[in-house]
C-alpha positions, 0 to 999 in steps of 0.5 A: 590610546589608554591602556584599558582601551588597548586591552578592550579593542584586543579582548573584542578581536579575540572574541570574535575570532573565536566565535568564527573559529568555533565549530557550530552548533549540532544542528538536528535534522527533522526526520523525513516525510515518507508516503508509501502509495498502496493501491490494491486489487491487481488482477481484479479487472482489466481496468484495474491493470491498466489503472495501475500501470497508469499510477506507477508510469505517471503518478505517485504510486509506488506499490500494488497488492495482487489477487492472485484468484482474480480473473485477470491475474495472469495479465497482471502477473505478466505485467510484473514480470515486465515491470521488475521495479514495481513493488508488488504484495500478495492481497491474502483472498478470502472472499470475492465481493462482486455480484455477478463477478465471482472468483474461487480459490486457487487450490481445488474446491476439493480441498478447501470446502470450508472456505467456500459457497455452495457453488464453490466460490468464496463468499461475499462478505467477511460475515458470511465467510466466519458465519461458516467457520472455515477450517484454520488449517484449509485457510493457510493452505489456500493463503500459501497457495497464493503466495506460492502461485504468485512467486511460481509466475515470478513475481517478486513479492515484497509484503503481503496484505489482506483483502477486505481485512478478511484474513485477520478478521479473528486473532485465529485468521490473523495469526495464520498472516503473521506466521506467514509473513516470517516464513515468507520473510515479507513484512504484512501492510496493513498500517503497523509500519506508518499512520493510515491514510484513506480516500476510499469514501470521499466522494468520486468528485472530491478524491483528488482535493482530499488528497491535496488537504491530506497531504498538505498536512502530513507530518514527519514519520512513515505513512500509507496511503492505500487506494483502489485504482481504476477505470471508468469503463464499461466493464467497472460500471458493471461491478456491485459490492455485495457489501451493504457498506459497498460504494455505489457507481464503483467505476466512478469512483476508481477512475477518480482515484487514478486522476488524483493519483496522477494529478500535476496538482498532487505531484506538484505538492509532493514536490513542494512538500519533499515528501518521499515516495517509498515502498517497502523493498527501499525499506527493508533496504534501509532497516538492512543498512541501519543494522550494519552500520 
C-alpha cells in the first residue's frame, strides 16, 4: 500500500472514532403542553355536583370553582372533603343570575346592604349590581366570608376566582381580589397563568368536536380551559339566565359540556397529544421546586 494511502485509511479511522467518541449535541427539549380543566359553578345545583363528580372520576377535569352561597354548597363541600385530591377554588359571588333561582349572601343582609336587592338576594346582572354602588368595604367582607365559610367546612382552597368576572369588574373590585389572593396566599384563575379557552357558546350539539379541534391545536405553554358542567335534569331545564346574553336550554348545554369532558375521543387525543392535565396545587408545587433548586 503507498504510503499517502496508509496515512489516508488511519486519518478516516480516527475520524471516525472520534465522531463515535464525542458527546452529542445538546438536544433542547420542547416545553410541555399543560391544560388545566376549570369547571365552574359547584354547589350550584344538584346536577351540577354530580356532573362534576362524573368529570373528576371519568374525564379530564382537574379543578372546581366553588359557590359558597349556592343552595347546594353544603353537599358540595362534603364531597370535597371525600375527595381530599380535588383541586377546589373559591368562585368569589357577587351575584346570582338565575329567575326564579336566587341566593344570598353569606353574611347577614344586615350587614351587607349594599350588595343586595330589595329582597335581600344579590342581583342578577354585573350592570345592575355596580348601577347600586355597593360599598368596597362590604364587598370584601362578604368575599372573605366566602373563603372563611369554605376553609371552616375543610376544603382545601387552591385558587380563587370570580363568578361572572363580577369581582373584578372595576380596578376597585379587582383590587379587593388581588389583595386577597395574597393574604389567603392562593393565586387568582382567571387566565393570567395561561392562554384562555372556551366552549361556553358553541352550540350544545358541537361542545364536544370544538373541543377536539381546540385541542388538536394547542401549542406548548400553559392553558385553561374553563367549562360549565351539568346534567340534563329536570331541575337544569328549569334554570333562565336572567342575562340577556344568558344561553338558552341551559340543561342542554351543561350536559353536553360533561360528555365532552368525558368523551373516549378527547381522552384519546389528550393521550395521543401527551398533553398534561395540571391544576394549580401541582403548580405551585413546581413554582416551589424551581425556586429551591
Amino acid at each position: 500500500m503507498k504510503k499517502h494511502s496508509l496515512f489516508s485509511v488511519i486519518f478516516f479511522i480516527l475520524c471516525f472514532l472520534g465522531t463515535m467518541c464525542a458527546p452529542p449535541p445538546e438536544i433542547k427539549e420542547e416545553e410541555p403542553i399543560r391544560l388545566i380543566v376549570r369547571g365552574d359553578d359547584l354547589g350550584m345545583t344538584h346536577a351540577t355536583n354530580m356532573a362534576v363528580k362524573k368529570a373528576f372520576e371519568e374525564g379530564i377535569l382537574t379543578c372546581s370553582s366553588i359557590i359558597v352561597p349556592a343552595p347546594w354548597f353544603e353537599m358540595a363541600a362534603r364531597m370535597c372533603r371525600e375527595n381530599p385530591d380535588w383541586c377546589i377554588g373559591v368562585h368569589l359571588t357577587l351575584n346570582g343570575e338565575w329567575r326564579d333561582y336566587r341566593w344570598k349572601p353569606v353574611l347577614p343582609v344586615t350587614e351587607v346592604p349594599s350588595l343586595v336587592d330589595e329582597e335581600g338576594y344579590f342581583y342578577q346582572t354585573t350592570e345592575a349590581f355596580l348601577a347600586a354602588k355597593p360599598s368596597l368595604e362590604e364587598v370584601e367582607e362578604e368575599l372573605r366570608a366566602q373563603v372563611d365559610l369554605a376553609l371552616k367546612r375543610q376544603i382545601n382552597v387552591q385558587y380563587i376566582d370570580t363568578h361572572m368576572g363580577t369581582a373584578r369588574a372595576t380596578p376597585e373590585l379587582h383590587a379587593i381580589v388581588k389583595r386577597m389572593s395574597l393574604d389567603y396566599g392562593v393565586p387568582i384563575s382567571q387566565g393570567y397563568e395561561g392562554d384562555r379557552l372556551s366552549i361556553y357558546e358553541v352550540p350544545y350539539h358541537q361542545k364536544e368536536k370544538a373541543l377536539a379541534e381546540m385541542l388538536k391545536q394547542l401549542g406548548p405553554g400553559l392553558w385553561l380551559l374553563i367549562v360549565h358542567p351539568g346534567l340534563d335534569t329536570p331541575e337544569e331545564r328549569a334554570l333562565e339566565d336572567a342575562n340577556p346574553e344568558g344561553l338558552k336550554n341551559i340543561a342542554l348545554h351543561r350536559a353536553a359540556v360533561t360528555e365532552a369532558l368525558t368523551s373516549k375521543k378527547i381522552k384519546k387525543i389528550v393521550r395521543r397529544r401527551n398533553i398534561r392535565l395540571t391544576d394549580y396545587r401541582k403548580l405551585f408545587v413546581q413554582k416551589e421546586s424551581r425556586n429551591d433548586s
